[in-house]
C-alpha positions in Angstrom: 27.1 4.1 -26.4 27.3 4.5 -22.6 26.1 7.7 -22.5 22.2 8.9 -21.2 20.6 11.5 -23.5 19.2 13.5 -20.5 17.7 16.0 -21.5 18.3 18.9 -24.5 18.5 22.5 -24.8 20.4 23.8 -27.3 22.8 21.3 -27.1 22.3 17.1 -26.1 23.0 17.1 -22.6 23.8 13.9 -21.4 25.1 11.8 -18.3 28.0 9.7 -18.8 27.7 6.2 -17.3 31.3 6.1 -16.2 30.5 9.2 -13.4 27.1 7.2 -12.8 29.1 6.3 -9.5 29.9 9.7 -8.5 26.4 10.2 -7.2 24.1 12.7 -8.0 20.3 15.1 -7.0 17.2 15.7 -8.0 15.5 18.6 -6.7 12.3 20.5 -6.7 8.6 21.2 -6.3 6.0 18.6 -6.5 4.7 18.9 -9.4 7.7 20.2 -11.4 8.7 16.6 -13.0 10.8 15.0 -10.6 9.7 11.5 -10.7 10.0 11.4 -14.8 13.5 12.9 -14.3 14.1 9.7 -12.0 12.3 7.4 -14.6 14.3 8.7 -17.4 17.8 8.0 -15.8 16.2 4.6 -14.3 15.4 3.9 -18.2 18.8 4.8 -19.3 21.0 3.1 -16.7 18.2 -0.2 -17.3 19.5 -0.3 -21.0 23.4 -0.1 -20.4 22.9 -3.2 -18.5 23.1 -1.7 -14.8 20.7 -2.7 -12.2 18.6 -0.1 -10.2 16.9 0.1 -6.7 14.1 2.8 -5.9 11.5 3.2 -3.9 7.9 4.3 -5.4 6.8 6.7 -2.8 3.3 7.9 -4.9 2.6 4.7 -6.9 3.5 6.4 -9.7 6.9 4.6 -10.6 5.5 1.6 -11.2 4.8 2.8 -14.6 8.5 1.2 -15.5 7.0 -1.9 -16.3 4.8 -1.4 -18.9 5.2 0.6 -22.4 3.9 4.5 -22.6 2.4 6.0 -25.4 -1.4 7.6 -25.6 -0.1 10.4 -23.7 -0.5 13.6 -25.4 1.7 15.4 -23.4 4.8 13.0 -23.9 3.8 13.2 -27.9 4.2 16.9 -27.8 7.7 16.7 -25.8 9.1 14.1 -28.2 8.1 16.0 -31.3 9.2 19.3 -29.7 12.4 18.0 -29.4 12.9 15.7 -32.4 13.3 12.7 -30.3 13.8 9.2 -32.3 11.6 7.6 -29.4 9.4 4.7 -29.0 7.0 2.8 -26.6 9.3 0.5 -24.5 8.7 -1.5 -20.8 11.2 -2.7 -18.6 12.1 -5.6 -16.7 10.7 -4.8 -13.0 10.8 -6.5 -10.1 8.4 -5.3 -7.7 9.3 -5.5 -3.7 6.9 -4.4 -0.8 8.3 -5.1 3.2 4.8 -6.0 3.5 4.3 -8.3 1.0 1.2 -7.0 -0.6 2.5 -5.0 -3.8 5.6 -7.1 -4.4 7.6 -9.6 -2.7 8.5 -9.4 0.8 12.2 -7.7 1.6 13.1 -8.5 4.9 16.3 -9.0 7.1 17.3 -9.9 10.4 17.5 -8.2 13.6 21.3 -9.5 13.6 22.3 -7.8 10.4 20.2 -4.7 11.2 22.5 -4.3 14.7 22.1 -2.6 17.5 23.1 1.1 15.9 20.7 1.3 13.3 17.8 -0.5 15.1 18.5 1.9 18.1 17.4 4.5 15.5 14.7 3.1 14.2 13.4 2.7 17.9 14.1 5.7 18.7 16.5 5.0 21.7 19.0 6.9 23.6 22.7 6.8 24.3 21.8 4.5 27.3 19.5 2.1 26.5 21.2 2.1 23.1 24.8 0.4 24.8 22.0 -1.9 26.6 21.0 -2.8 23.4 25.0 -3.7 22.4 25.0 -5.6 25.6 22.1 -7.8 24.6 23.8 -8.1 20.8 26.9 -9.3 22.3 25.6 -11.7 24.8 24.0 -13.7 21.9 26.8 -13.4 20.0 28.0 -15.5 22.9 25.9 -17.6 24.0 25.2 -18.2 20.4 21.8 -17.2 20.1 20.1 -16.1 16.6 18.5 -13.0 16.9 16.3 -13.2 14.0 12.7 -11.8 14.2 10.9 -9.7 16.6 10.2 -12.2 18.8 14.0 -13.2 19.4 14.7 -9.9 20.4 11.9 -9.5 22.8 12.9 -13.1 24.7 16.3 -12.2 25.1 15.4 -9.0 26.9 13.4 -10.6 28.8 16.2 -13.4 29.8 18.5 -10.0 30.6 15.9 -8.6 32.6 15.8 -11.9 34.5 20.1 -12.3 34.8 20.8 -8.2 35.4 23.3 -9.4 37.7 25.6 -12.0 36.3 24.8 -10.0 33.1 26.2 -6.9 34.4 29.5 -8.4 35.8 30.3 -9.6 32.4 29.6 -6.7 30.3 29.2 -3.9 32.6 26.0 -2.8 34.3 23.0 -2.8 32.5 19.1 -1.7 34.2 15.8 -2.9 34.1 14.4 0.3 33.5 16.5 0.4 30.0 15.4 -2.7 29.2 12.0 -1.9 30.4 12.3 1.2 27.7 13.9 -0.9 24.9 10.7 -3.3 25.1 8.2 -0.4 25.2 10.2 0.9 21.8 10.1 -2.9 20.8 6.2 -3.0 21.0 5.7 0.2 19.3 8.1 -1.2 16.4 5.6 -4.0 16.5 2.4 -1.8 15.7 4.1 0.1 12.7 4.5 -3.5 10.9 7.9 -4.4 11.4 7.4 -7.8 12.0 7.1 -8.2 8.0 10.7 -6.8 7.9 12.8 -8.9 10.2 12.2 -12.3 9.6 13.5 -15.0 7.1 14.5 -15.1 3.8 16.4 -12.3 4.2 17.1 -10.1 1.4 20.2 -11.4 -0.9 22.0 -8.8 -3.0 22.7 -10.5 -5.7 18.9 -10.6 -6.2 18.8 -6.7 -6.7 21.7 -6.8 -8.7 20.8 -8.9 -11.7 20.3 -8.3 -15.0 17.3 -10.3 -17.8 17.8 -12.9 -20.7 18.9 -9.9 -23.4 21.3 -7.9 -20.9 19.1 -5.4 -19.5 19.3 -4.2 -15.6 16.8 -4.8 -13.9 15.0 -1.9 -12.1 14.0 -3.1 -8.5 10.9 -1.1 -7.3 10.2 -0.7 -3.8 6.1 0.0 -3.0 6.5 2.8 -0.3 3.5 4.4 -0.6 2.6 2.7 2.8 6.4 2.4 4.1 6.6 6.7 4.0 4.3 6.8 6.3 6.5 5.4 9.1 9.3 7.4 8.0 12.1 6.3 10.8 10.9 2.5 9.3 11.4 4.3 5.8 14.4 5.9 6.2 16.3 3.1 8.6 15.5 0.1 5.5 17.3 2.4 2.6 20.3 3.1 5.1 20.4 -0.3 6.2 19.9 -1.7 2.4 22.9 1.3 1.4 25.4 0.2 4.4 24.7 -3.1 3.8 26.1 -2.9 -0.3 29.1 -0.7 1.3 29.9 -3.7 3.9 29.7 -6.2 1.2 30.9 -5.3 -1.9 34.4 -5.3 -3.3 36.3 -2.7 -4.2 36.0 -2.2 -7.5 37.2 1.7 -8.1 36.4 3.6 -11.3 34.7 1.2 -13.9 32.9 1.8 -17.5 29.4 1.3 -16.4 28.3 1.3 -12.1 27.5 -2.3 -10.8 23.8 -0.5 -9.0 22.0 3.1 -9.2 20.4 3.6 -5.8 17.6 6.3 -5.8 16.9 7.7 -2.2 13.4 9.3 -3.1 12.2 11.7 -0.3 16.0 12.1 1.2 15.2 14.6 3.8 13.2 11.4 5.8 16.8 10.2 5.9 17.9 13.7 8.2 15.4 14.8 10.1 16.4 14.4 13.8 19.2 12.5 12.4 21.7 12.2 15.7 25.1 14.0 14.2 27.0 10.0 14.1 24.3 8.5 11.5 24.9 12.4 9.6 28.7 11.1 9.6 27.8 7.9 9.0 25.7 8.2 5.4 28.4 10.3 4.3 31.3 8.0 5.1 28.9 5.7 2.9 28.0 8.0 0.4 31.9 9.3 0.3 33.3 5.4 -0.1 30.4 3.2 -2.1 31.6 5.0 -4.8 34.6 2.7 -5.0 32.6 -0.2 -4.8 30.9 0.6 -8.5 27.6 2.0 -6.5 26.0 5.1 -7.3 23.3 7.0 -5.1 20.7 9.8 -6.4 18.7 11.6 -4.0 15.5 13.3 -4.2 14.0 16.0 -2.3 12.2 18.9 -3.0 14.9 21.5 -1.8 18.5 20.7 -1.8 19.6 21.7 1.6 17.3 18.8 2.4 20.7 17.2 2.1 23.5 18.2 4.6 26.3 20.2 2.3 29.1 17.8 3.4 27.0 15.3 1.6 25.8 17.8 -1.3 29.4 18.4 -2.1 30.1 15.1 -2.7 26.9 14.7 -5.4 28.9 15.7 -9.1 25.5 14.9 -11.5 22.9 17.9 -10.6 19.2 18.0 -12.0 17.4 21.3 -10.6 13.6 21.2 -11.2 11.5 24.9 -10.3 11.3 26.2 -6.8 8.8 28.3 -5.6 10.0 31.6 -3.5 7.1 32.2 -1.7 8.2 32.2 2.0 12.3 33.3 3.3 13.2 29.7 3.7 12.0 29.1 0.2 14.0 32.0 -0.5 16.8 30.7 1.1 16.8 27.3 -0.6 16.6 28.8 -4.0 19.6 30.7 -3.6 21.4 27.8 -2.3 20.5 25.5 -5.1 21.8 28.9 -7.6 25.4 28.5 -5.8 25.8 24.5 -6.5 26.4 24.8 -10.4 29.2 25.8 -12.2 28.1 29.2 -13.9 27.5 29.7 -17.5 26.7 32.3 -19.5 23.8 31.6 -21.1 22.2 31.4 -17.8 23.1 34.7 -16.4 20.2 34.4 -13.4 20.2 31.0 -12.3 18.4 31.7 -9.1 15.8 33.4 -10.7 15.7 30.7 -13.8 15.0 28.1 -10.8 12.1 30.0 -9.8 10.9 30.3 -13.7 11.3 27.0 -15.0 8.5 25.0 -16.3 6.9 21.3 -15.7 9.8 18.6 -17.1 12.2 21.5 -17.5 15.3 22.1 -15.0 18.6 23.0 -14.7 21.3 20.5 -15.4 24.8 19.7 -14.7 26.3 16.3 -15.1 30.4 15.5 -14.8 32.1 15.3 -19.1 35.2 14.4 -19.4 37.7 14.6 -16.6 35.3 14.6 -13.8 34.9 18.3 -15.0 31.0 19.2 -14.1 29.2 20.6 -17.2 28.3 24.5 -17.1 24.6 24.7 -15.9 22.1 24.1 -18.6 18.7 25.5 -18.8 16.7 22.2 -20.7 13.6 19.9 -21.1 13.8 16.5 -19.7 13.5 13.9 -22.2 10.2 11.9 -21.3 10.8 8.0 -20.6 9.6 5.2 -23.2 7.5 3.5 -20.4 4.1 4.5 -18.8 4.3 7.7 -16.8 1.7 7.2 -13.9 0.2 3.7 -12.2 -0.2 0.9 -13.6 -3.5 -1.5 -12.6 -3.2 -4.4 -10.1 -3.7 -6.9 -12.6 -1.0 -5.2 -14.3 1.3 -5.7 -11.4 0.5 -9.2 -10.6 1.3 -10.3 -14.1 4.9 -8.6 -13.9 4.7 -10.3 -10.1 3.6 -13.7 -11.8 6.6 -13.6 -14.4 9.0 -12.9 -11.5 12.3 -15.3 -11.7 12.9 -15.1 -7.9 9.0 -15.0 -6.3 9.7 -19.0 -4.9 12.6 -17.5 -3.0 10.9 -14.9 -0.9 7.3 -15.4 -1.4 7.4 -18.1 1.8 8.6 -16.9 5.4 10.8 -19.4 7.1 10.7 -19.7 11.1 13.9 -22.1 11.9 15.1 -22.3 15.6 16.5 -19.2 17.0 16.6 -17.6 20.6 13.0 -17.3 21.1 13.4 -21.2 20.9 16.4 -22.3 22.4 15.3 -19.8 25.8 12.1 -21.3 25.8 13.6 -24.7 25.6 15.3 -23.5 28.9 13.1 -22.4 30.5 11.0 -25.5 30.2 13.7 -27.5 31.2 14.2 -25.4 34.7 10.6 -25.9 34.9 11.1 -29.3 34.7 13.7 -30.0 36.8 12.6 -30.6 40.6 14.9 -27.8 43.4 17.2 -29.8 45.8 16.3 -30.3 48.9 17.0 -27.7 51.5 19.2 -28.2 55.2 16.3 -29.3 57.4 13.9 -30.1 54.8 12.8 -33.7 54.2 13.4 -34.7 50.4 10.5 -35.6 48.9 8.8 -39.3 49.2 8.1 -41.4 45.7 4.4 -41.1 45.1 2.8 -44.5 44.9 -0.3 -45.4 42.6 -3.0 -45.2 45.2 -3.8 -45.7 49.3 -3.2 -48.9 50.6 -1.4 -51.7 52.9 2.0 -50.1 51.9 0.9 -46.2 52.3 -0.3 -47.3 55.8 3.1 -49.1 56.8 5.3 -46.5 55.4 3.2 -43.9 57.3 3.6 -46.0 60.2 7.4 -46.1 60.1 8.2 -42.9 58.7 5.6 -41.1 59.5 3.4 -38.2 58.0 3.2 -34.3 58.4 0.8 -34.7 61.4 2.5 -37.4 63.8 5.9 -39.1 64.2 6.8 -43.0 63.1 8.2 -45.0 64.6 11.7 -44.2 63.3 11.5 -40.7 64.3 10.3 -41.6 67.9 13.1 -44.3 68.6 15.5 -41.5 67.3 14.4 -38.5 69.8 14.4 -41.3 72.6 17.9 -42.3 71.6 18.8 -38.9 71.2 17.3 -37.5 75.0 19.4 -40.9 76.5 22.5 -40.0 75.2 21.9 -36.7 76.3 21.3 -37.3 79.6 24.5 -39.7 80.0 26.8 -37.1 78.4 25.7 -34.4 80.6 25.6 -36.2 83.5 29.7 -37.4 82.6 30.2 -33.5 82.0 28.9 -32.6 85.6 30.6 -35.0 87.3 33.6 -33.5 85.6 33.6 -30.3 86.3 32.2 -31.2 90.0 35.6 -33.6 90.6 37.8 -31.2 89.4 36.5 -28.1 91.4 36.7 -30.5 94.4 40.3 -31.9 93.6 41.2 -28.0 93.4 39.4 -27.3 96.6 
């Protein structure tokens, strides 16, 4: 079967894996039952075989890995709805950028580029073309940009060359470069150094599946990462573009190749500059073709620009509270997205009635056609709902197949390097010696016979030798002749003329 039982009301409601791809939302309050929504379809999709990515904002997701049960309220939900369930885990593997609650994910500054790492800095239109300048001059002077470090030496070496810089590539000033390392440093203090650095994160290692044929859920510890939401926000666009860059085409296929859940979507589009709007949904609009689909979460749906909504076919719509006009607003909104049915003649009022672990759902059938809105209770997952201990997590962490891969960070020879090679090397390197200037004598061991001669001859910086006397003599003779010729000269000739 390659269906999910979602979640029942009078009927089975479920969500076919073959429109997994066509995206989908999950919306609503805290508190309403969001997160076991998102464990439920991470379960389901785990089962078929298809590998998931999500980020565990609360802590709470973590739960995955380990089997539920001795939770009343689940008991009450499964017998209230007749379910055939038992106590299952998952296979998890547990990723943290910083390292601490899973293994380190981290990529380069090259294959972050200068677009999205201009938005994670924070920079404008200006300093962000200084930024392509600086990509594309160590694209050709083949220079790694790497880590942190890279980035902040090359700026510096542009700082230093403005000029020849600029007549290559078009002009570029200090004081952008001055801004992009102030943006740098501040990038610095929120921890990005963990990110960008080596071994960078290999897709294939987030789209693998264990021994009996399971997917394997990939959880991403955020519970630190939120709080530094452009950091946030730029990692799961950069993780989501980079699957879109990479991947085949694949178009319509049984079961997706990766589930991507975008928990706290609205981190994504705040400020957001209208071409990274356009951007995520060219993504969103054309991963689907590459076997990928992406869920997003949010508490209110028009969290999520509506060219984007409109392209999200599988709808789950926890309860809303109306209590202010945007509130208002948003529920009303949310009422408009599903196909009507009627059984649920109110649906904006239902969204403001509905219960913990009951929403409204609609999910794609047959055809592509979306199902009418159901009102329905969300069947629980078979794994732990809430944390889990850290001895708990460093046993999943312990049984890991690809902790030797990532667990170690690798420094090899990048720009930081190869400029501060140079630079020692200019360093090193005595100047030439100037018109007028005397090149500079070989030193000898000590004082002596032979410093004393050489003085003598050639002299020191307080008296002439005896070289540089004969020469001025010679020098003041010959002058003297020749202008004594050039006067008789000019003498016999005004004479001859006279």
């Amino acid at each position: 079967m390659t269906d999910i039982l979602l979640g029942k009301s009078d009927i089975d409601i479920f969500l076919k894996a073959k429109y997994g791809n066509r995206h989908g939302m999950i919306a609503g309050a805290t508190g309403t039952g969001k997160s076991v929504t998102l464990m439920t379809l991470a379960e389901g999709y785990s089962r078929l075989g298809v590998p998931v990515f999500l980020a565990d904002v609360k802590g709470d997701l973590a739960g995955l890995a380990q089997a539920g049960g001795g939770n009343d309220k689940v008991a009450k939900r499964v017998e209230q709805l007749g379910l055939a369930w038992s106590a299952a885990a998952n296979p998890v593997v547990f990723w943290d950028i910083y390292g601490a609650l899973g293994h380190p994910v981290r990529t380069t500054i090259s294959e972050m580029g200068p677009t999205l790492l201009g938005r994670l800095m924070e920079l404008n239109d200006t300093q962000e073309g200084v930024l392509e300048v600086v990509f594309k001059l160590a694209d050709d002077e083949g220079l790694l940009l790497l880590d942190l470090k890279d980035l902040r030496a090359l700026l510096t070496f542009a700082a230093e060359n403005t000029k020849d810089i600029s007549q290559r590539y078009g002009l570029i000033a200090t004081t952008s470069i001055a801004a992009i390392q102030r943006a740098l440093l501040s990038l610095e203090q929120a921890g990005a150094e963990h990110f960008f650095a080596e071994p960078a994160l290999d897709l294939a290692d987030v789209m693998r599946q264990d021994m009996s044929g399971r997917g394997i859920i990939n959880i991403l510890a955020a519970d630190k990462l939120v709080l530094k939401p452009k950091l946030y926000s730029t990692f799961l666009l950069w993780l989501l573009s980079e699957l879109f860059e990479r991947l085949p085409e694949v178009g319509d296929l049984d079961l997706p190749k990766l589930v991507f859940f975008f928990d706290e979507a609205h981190l994504l589009f705040d400020d957001a500059p209208p071409a990274l709007v356009q951007r995520v949904e060219q993504v969103v609009r054309l991963i689907r073709s590459k076997g990928v689909g992406v869920y997003f979460c949010s508490q209110n749906p028009d969290d999520v620009p509506e060219n984007i909504l409109g392209q999200l076919g599988n709808r789950v719509q926890h309860a809303l509270r109306a209590f202010t006009p945007r509130d208002q607003k948003a529920v009303r909104a949310a009422a408009e997205t599903f196909p009507p049915n009627p059984k649920v003649k109110d649906v904006a009022g239902a969204i403001t009635q509905l219960g913990v672990g009951e929403a409204l759902v609609s999910t794609l059938q047959d055809g592509g056609v979306p199902l009418p809105v159901e009102r329905a209770f969300i069947v629980p997952p078979c794994s732990r709902i809430g944390a889990i201990t850290d001895a708990e997590r460093d046993q999943v962490k312990s049984r890991s197949p690809i902790g030797g891969k990532y667990d170690t960070t690798i420094d090899r020879e990048s720009a930081y390097e190869k400029l501060s090679q140079r630079n020692a090397g200019a360093a090193a390197t005595p100047a030439p010696a100037g018109r007028g200037e005397k090149a500079p004598a070989p030193a000898d061991s000590g004082p002596g016979w032979g410093d004393a001669i050489k003085n003598a001859i050639f002299g020191t910086s307080r008296r002439q030798g005896m070289l540089e006397t004969a020469a001025k003599s010679m020098v003041r003779s010959a002058s003297s002749r020749i202008g004594q010729q050039i006067m008789r000269g000019v003498l016999g000739s005004i004479m001859k003329g006279r």
